[in-house]
N, C-alpha and C positions, 0 to 999 in steps of 0.2 A: 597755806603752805604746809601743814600739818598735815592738811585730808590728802596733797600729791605725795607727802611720805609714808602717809599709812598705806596710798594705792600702790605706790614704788615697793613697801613691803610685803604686801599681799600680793603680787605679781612673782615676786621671789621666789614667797613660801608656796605659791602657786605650783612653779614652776619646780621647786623643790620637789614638790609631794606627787608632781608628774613623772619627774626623774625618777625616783624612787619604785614607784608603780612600775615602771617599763625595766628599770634593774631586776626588779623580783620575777616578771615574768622571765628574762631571758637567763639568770641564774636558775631557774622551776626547770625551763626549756631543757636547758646544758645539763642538769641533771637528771632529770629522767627518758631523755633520746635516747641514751643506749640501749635503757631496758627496754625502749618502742621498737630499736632497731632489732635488739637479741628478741622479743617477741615474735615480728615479721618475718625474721631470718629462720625463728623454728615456724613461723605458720606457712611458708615457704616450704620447706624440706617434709612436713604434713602435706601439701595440697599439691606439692611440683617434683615431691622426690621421686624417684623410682623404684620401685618396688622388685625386692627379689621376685626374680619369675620362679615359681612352684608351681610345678606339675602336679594334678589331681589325677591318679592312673587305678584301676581297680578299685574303683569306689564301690562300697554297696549302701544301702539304704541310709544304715545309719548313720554313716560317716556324710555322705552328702545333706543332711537333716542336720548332722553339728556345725558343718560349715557354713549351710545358709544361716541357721540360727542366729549364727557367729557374725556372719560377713554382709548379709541381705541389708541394704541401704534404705530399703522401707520401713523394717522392722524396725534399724537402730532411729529413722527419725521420727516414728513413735516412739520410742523410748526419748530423744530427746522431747517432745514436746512435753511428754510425763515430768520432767525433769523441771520444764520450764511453768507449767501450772503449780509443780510442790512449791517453784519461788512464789507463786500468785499466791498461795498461802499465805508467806510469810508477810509476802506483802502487804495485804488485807489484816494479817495478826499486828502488823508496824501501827496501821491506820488508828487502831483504838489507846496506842502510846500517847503520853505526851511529846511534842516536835518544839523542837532547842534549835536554833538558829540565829547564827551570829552575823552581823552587817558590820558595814565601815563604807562612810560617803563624803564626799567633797563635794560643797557646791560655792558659786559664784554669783551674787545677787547683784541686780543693779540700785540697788539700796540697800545701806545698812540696817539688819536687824538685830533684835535681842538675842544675845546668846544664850543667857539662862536669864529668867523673870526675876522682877523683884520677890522677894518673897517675906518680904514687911515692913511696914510704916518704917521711915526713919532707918532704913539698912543703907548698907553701900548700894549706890547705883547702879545700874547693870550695865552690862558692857555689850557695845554696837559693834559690829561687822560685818563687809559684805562678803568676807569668807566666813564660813560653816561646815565645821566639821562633826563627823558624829560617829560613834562605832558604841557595840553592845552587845546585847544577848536580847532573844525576841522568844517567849514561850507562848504554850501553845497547848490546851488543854481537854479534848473534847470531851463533854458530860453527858448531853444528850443531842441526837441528830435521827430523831426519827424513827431509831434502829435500823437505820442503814448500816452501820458500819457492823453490828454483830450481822446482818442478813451479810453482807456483803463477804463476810467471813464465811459464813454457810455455805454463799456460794464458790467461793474457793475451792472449797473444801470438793464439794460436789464435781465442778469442773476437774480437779485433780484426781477424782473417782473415775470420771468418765474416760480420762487419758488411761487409764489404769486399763480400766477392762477396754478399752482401743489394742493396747498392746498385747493385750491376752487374746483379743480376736483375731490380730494380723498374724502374733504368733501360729493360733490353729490355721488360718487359713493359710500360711505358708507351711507348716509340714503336710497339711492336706494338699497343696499344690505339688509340692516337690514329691512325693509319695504315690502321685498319678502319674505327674512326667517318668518317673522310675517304673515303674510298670511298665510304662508304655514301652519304656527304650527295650527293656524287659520282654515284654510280648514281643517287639521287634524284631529281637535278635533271633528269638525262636521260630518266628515265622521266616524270617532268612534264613536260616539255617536249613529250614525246610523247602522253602525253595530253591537253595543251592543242591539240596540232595534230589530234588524232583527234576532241575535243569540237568543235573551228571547223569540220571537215568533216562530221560530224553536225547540225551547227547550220542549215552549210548545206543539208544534202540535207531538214534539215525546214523549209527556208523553200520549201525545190524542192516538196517535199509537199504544203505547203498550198498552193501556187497550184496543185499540178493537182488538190489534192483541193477546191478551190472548183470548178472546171470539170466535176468528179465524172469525170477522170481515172483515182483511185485511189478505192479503198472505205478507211470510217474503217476498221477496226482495222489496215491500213498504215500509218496517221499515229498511229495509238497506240503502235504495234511504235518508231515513230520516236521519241517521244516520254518510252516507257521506257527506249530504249538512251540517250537525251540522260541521262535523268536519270541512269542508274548509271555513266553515262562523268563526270558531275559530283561523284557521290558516290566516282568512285574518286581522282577529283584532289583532291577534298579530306581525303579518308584520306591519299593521298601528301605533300601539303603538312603536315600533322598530324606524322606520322611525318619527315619532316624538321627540323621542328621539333624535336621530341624529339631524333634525332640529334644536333641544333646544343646542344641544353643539355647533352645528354651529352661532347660535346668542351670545351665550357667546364668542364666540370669534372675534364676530362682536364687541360684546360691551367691549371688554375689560377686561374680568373676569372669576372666573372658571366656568366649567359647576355646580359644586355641590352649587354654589350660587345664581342659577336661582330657582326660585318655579313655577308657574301656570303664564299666559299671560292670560290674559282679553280684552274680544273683540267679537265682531261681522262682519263679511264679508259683505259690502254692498256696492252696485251697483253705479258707479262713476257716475258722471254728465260730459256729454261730449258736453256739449253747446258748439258752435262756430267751432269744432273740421273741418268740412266740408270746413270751409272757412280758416282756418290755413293751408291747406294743398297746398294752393296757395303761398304761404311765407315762405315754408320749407328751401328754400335757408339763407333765412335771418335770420330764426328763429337760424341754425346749427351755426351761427356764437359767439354768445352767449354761445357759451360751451365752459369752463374754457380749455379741451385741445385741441379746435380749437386755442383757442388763445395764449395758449402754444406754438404749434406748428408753429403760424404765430412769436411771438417771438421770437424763437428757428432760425428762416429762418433771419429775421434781424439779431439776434446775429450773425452768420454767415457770414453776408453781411457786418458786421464791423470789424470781425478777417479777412476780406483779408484786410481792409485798415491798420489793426494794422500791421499785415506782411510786406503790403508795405513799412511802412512805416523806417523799417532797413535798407533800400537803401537810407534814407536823413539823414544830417547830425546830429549832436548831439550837443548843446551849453551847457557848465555850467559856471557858476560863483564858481569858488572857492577859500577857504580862509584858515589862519593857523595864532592860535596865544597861544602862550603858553610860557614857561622857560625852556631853556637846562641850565644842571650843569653838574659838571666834579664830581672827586672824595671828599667826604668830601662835597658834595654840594660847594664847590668851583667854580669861576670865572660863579654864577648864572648869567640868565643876560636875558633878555625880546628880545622873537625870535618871529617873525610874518613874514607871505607872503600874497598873494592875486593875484589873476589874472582870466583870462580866459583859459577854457578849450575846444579846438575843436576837432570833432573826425567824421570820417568819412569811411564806409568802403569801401573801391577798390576791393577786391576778396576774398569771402567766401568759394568758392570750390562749386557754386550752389548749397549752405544750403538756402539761402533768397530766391531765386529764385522756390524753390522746397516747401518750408514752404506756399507761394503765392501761389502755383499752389494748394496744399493740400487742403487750405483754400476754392479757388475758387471750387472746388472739392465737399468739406465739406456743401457751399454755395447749389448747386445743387441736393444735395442730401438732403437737409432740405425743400428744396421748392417740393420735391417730394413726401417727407412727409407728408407736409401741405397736397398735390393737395389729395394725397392717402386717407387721412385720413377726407378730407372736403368729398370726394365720398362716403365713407365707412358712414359717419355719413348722409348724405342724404338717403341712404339706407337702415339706418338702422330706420330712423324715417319714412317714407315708407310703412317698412314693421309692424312696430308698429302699423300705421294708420288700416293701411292691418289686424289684427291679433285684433282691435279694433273690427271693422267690422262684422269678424267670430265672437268673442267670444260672442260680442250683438246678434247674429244670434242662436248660437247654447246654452245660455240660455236661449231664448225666448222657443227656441223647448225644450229644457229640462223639463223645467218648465210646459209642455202641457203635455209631454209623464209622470212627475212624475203624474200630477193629473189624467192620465187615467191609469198609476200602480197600482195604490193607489184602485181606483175605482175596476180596476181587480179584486188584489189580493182581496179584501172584498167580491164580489161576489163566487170567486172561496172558499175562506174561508165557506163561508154562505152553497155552494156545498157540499162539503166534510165532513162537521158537520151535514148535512142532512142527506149523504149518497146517493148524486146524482152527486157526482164529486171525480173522483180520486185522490190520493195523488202525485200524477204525477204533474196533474195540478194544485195543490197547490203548492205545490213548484216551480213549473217554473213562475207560477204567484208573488211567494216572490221574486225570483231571479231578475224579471223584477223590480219589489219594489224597491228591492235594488239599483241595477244599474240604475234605473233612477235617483234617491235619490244623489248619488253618481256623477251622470251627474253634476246635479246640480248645487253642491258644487265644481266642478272643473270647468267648464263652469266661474262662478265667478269667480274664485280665477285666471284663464286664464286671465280676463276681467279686470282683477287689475294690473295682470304684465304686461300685455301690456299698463295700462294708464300708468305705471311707466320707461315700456319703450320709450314708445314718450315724456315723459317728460325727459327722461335723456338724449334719442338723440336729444331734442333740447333744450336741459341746463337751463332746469326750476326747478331742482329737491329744493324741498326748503326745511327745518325745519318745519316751517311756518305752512304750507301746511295740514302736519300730523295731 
């Protein structure tokens, strides 16, 4: 009769400490759903708002270089990862704390047990139930594990290096990006511009055409020769307008925003200063080392060189300190009573089945193949600053010639013009005289704009590229 009242009671207190549980959750609930909702509701108005539409109109160089800086979705999630490795830090700095953790359990035995032990001859007897409750504090000490957990810190630390110079190299490589597409639009416009002025001068010489080919002046296939040069002087302006276009979406997406928000880039194309460049090319080796993923890639090879010592280190033993202190109670919270232990904890392991063994070798693997990287990619980038030098060289070569052959175009075509208006030179040689115009014109302005990616190329192969600069 006793044992169905203590079970009738322990059913209760059961059902009590169940109640109680599912209260706390729905009071936790009720109280902090607004701040999930007022969370959602701003991460809503972030991801779903609408954004004032701004116009980017008369952009020049630098201004477009602040805004991708600013706005470019690559960049910022390099910076977030940096951000998320500084937590790996902390994380790995936590690891070597001592860890405090508090419990609280309810169980149901189909048998009565001990709640708390005798703990001497001749005490009160302990007390039986098949309810069991327990809550406390559970400590946690690490003393020694191998030196994992300092390597494991180290590598933190390194991975957190490597994000670092990640965004130092996304950064150069986008104002070296955006800094090319700007020329480009750059040279574009200039080369339009000149084929607009080559199409009005064609234009004109086929209005000059037909009134002398109404007088029968000139024979038709001279007004046809006119007539085909109009139209592929049209179809080249409208390739170059095309092609600018496309440029202009490609810098919008350098910078971060849509194409239809870009207006007009402002700028002129001008001739770099390449002082000293002859005596740098002695110091190539040391200049490449400066580059945000040389030095990546030299971190990346350490990182490596410390995951074999983490590896090894599962083959040495493990120390902890640990502790327990809390209250068992029987049913009815009956026969409570202050339970505590404390000791040391050793552990070591004898046979994994060559998993440790095999992680080590991976490692050391991993190691080799990081340093090959490095070696790969230091060559590649000597190479490629080199051939930048190289590509410096020509382009100073073949605007100096351009810039000769435009002023004896130019001179040309005005003669042969003067000819044909006389009526001592053919429409033939008018026109192959504008073509030369053109195309030398055309030299020019690409000769430069050559002259520019290549200073941007030796500055990016030896990791100068700056903001700054622009």
């Amino acid at each position: 009769m006793e044992t169905d009242k203590s079970s009738q009671k322990g059913a209760k207190t059961f059902i009590l400490f169940i109640f109680l549980v599912f209260s706390f959750l729905f009071l936790f609930l009720a109280a902090f759903s607004p701040v999930f909702c007022l969370a959602a509701s701003k991460a809503d108005k972030i991801h779903h708002g609408h954004e004032a539409v701004q116009l980017y109109a008369a952009l020049t160089l630098h201004d477009a270089l602040g805004i991708a800086l600013k706005k470019s979705p690559l960049l910022a999630s390099k910076k977030n990862e940096l951000s998320a490795s500084s937590e790996g830090v902390k994380e790995a700095r936590g690891e070597l704390l001592p860890r405090f953790d508090a419990y609280s359990s309810y169980e149901r035995l189909s048998d009565p047990q001990v709640v708390v032990p005798i703990k001497a001859f001749g005490a009160k007897p302990p007390t039986f139930s098949r309810d069991q409750y327990r809550t406390g504090v559970t400590v946690k000490i690490p003393i020694f594990e191998g030196g994992r957990l300092w390597t494991n810190l180290g590598l933190a630390r390194l991975r957190e290096e490597v994000s670092r110079k990640e965004v130092s190299f996304t950064t150069q490589e986008l104002i070296y990006n955006v800094t090319n597409v700007f020329n480009e639009i750059l040279f574009l416009k200039s080369l339009e511009k000149a084929q607009k002025e080559t199409l009005g001068a064609l234009k004109k010489l086929r209005k000059d055409a037909k009134t002398r080919f109404s007088v029968g002046r000139i024979a038709p296939v001279d007004l046809m020769r006119i007539d085909a040069q109009v139209a592929q002087q049209e179809h080249d302006l409208v390739a170059t307008i095309q092609e600018r276009k496309r440029a202009m979406e490609l810098l919008a997406q350098l910078m971060g925003v849509e194409p239809w928000r870009l207006g007009e880039v402002k700028g002129v194309l001008r001739e770099p200063d390449f002082k000293g460049l002859e005596s740098q090319t002695e110091t190539i080796s040391k200049l490449i080392q400066e580059r945000p993923d040389i030095e990546k890639a030299k971190e990346e090879m350490l990182l490596a060189k410390k995951t074999i010592r983490l590896e090894k280190g599962l083959h040495l033993p493990f120390v902890d300190f640990v502790g327990d202190y809390g209250r068992h109670a029987g049913s009815g919270f009956e026969g409570d009573e202050e339970v505590w232990s404390a000791g040391v904890k050793v552990g070591l392991n004898i046979f994994s089945g060559g998993v440790i063994s095999a992680r080590v070798k991976q490692a050391e693997e991993r190691y080799l193949a990081a340093r090959n990287r490095y070696e790969h990619l230091r060559l590649t980038a000597i190479r490629q600053a080199l051939n930048a030098i190289s590509k410096i060289r020509e382009a100073r070569q073949r605007l100096s010639a351009a810039r000769l052959s435009l002023k004896s175009a130019r001179e040309s075509f005005r003669i042969e013009k003067l000819k044909y208006e006389t009526g001592a030179g053919s429409v033939t040689d008018s026109l192959l005289s504008q073509a030369v115009w053109f195309q030398a014109e055309a030299n020019v302005h690409k000769a430069l704009y050559d002259l520019l990616h290549a200073e941007m190329d030796y500055k990016f192969a030896t990791g100068r590229v700056k903001y700054e600069d622009r």
